[in-house]
N, C-alpha and C positions, 0 to 999 in steps of 0.2 A: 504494500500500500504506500509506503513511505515513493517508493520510487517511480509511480503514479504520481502520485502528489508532487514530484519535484518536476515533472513534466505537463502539469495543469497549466501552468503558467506561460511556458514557450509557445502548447500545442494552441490555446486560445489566441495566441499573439496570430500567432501564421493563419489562424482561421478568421482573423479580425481584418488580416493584411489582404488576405485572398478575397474576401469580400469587398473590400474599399476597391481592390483593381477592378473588379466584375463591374463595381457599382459605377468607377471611372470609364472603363469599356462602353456600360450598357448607354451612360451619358451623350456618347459622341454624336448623336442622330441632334443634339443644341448647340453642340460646338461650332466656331465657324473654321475658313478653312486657317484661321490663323492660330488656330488653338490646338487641332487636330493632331500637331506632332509633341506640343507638351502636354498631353493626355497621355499620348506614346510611353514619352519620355520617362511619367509618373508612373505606369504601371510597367515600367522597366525597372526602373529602381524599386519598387517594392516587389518584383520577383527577386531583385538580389536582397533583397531583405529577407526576404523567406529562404533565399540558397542559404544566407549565412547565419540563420536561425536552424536551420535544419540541418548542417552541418555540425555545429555546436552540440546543439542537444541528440543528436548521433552516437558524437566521442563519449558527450556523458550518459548515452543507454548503455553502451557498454560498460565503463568503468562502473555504475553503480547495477547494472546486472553483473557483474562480475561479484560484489559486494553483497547483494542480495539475489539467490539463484532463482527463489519464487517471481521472482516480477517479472511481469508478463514483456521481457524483452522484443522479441517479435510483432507485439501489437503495436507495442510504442513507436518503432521502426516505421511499421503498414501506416501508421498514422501521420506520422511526421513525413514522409516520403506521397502521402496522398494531397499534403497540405503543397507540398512542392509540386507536383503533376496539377492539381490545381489552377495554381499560379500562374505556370509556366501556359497552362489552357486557354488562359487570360489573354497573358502577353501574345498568344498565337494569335487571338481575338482582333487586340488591338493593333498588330503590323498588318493586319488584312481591311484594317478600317479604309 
Protein backbone atom coordinates (compact mmCIF):
# COMPACT_ATOMS: atom_id res chain seq x y z
CA UNK A 1 0.00 0.00 0.00
CA UNK A 2 2.77 2.38 1.03
CA UNK A 3 4.06 2.01 -2.52
CA UNK A 4 0.74 2.84 -4.18
CA UNK A 5 0.46 5.73 -2.15
CA UNK A 6 3.95 7.09 -3.13
CA UNK A 7 2.73 6.95 -6.61
CA UNK A 8 -0.91 8.64 -6.16
CA UNK A 9 0.62 11.66 -6.53
CA UNK A 10 2.83 11.42 -9.84
CA UNK A 11 0.02 9.13 -11.56
CA UNK A 12 -2.68 12.16 -10.96
CA UNK A 13 -0.14 14.61 -12.12
CA UNK A 14 0.26 12.82 -15.63
CA UNK A 15 -3.52 12.30 -15.66
CA UNK A 16 -4.03 16.16 -14.91
CA UNK A 17 -1.28 16.84 -17.64
CA UNK A 18 -2.86 14.42 -20.32
CA UNK A 19 -6.10 16.17 -19.88
CA UNK A 20 -5.17 19.81 -20.14
CA UNK A 21 -3.33 18.66 -23.69
CA UNK A 22 -6.66 16.94 -24.88
CA UNK A 23 -8.44 19.97 -23.58
CA UNK A 24 -5.62 22.38 -25.57
CA UNK A 25 -6.11 19.92 -28.61
CA UNK A 26 -10.00 19.73 -28.47
CA UNK A 27 -9.73 23.84 -28.37
CA UNK A 28 -8.18 24.44 -31.65
CA UNK A 29 -11.44 24.54 -33.95
CA UNK A 30 -11.31 28.81 -31.67
CA UNK A 31 -7.86 29.24 -32.39
CA UNK A 32 -6.88 31.45 -35.11
CA UNK A 33 -4.33 30.78 -37.44
CA UNK A 34 -1.83 32.79 -35.30
CA UNK A 35 -2.31 30.62 -32.22
CA UNK A 36 -2.60 27.37 -33.82
CA UNK A 37 1.27 26.49 -33.42
CA UNK A 38 1.58 27.72 -29.79
CA UNK A 39 -1.30 25.26 -28.90
CA UNK A 40 1.25 22.83 -30.66
CA UNK A 41 3.99 24.16 -28.97
CA UNK A 42 1.95 23.72 -25.34
CA UNK A 43 0.90 20.37 -25.73
CA UNK A 44 4.59 19.43 -26.79
CA UNK A 45 5.82 20.54 -23.73
CA UNK A 46 3.42 18.85 -21.50
CA UNK A 47 4.00 15.46 -23.29
CA UNK A 48 7.73 16.05 -22.01
CA UNK A 49 6.28 16.72 -18.94
CA UNK A 50 4.80 13.58 -18.62
CA UNK A 51 8.03 11.62 -20.49
CA UNK A 52 9.99 13.15 -17.40
CA UNK A 53 7.30 12.32 -14.83
CA UNK A 54 7.14 8.90 -16.07
CA UNK A 55 10.54 8.36 -16.36
CA UNK A 56 11.16 9.29 -12.65
CA UNK A 57 8.40 7.40 -11.02
CA UNK A 58 9.69 4.36 -13.36
CA UNK A 59 13.23 4.23 -11.59
CA UNK A 60 11.25 4.74 -8.25
CA UNK A 61 8.69 1.51 -9.03
CA UNK A 62 11.52 -0.40 -9.17
CA UNK A 63 13.71 0.77 -6.38
CA UNK A 64 10.63 0.68 -3.87
CA UNK A 65 9.31 -2.60 -5.59
CA UNK A 66 12.56 -3.91 -4.89
CA UNK A 67 11.93 -2.75 -1.10
CA UNK A 68 8.47 -3.81 -0.86
CA UNK A 69 7.86 -7.32 -3.01
CA UNK A 70 3.92 -7.11 -2.50
CA UNK A 71 3.37 -3.93 -4.46
CA UNK A 72 1.70 -4.31 -7.39
CA UNK A 73 4.95 -3.23 -9.41
CA UNK A 74 3.53 -4.09 -12.85
CA UNK A 75 0.21 -2.06 -12.46
CA UNK A 76 2.19 0.87 -11.54
CA UNK A 77 4.29 0.44 -14.62
CA UNK A 78 0.80 -0.39 -17.12
CA UNK A 79 -0.34 2.97 -15.57
CA UNK A 80 2.21 5.37 -15.72
CA UNK A 81 3.23 4.03 -19.34
CA UNK A 82 -0.64 4.41 -20.29
CA UNK A 83 -0.55 8.04 -18.97
CA UNK A 84 2.52 8.51 -21.58
CA UNK A 85 0.61 6.75 -24.67
CA UNK A 86 -1.89 9.04 -23.61
CA UNK A 87 -0.14 12.15 -24.01
CA UNK A 88 1.82 11.29 -26.68
CA UNK A 89 -2.15 10.52 -28.49
CA UNK A 90 -2.53 14.18 -27.96
CA UNK A 91 0.55 15.59 -29.22
CA UNK A 92 -0.32 13.14 -32.50
CA UNK A 93 -3.61 15.11 -32.28
CA UNK A 94 -2.34 18.26 -32.39
CA UNK A 95 0.65 18.12 -35.33
CA UNK A 96 -2.30 16.95 -37.48
CA UNK A 97 -4.37 20.12 -36.59
Amino acid sequence: AAVEAAFASPLAAAHEIVAAANHIVDAHPFATSFTVSDMIAAVAMLAGAVRALVVTALVNVDLLADANPQADAPALRAALLGAQNAVGAAYLRAIAI
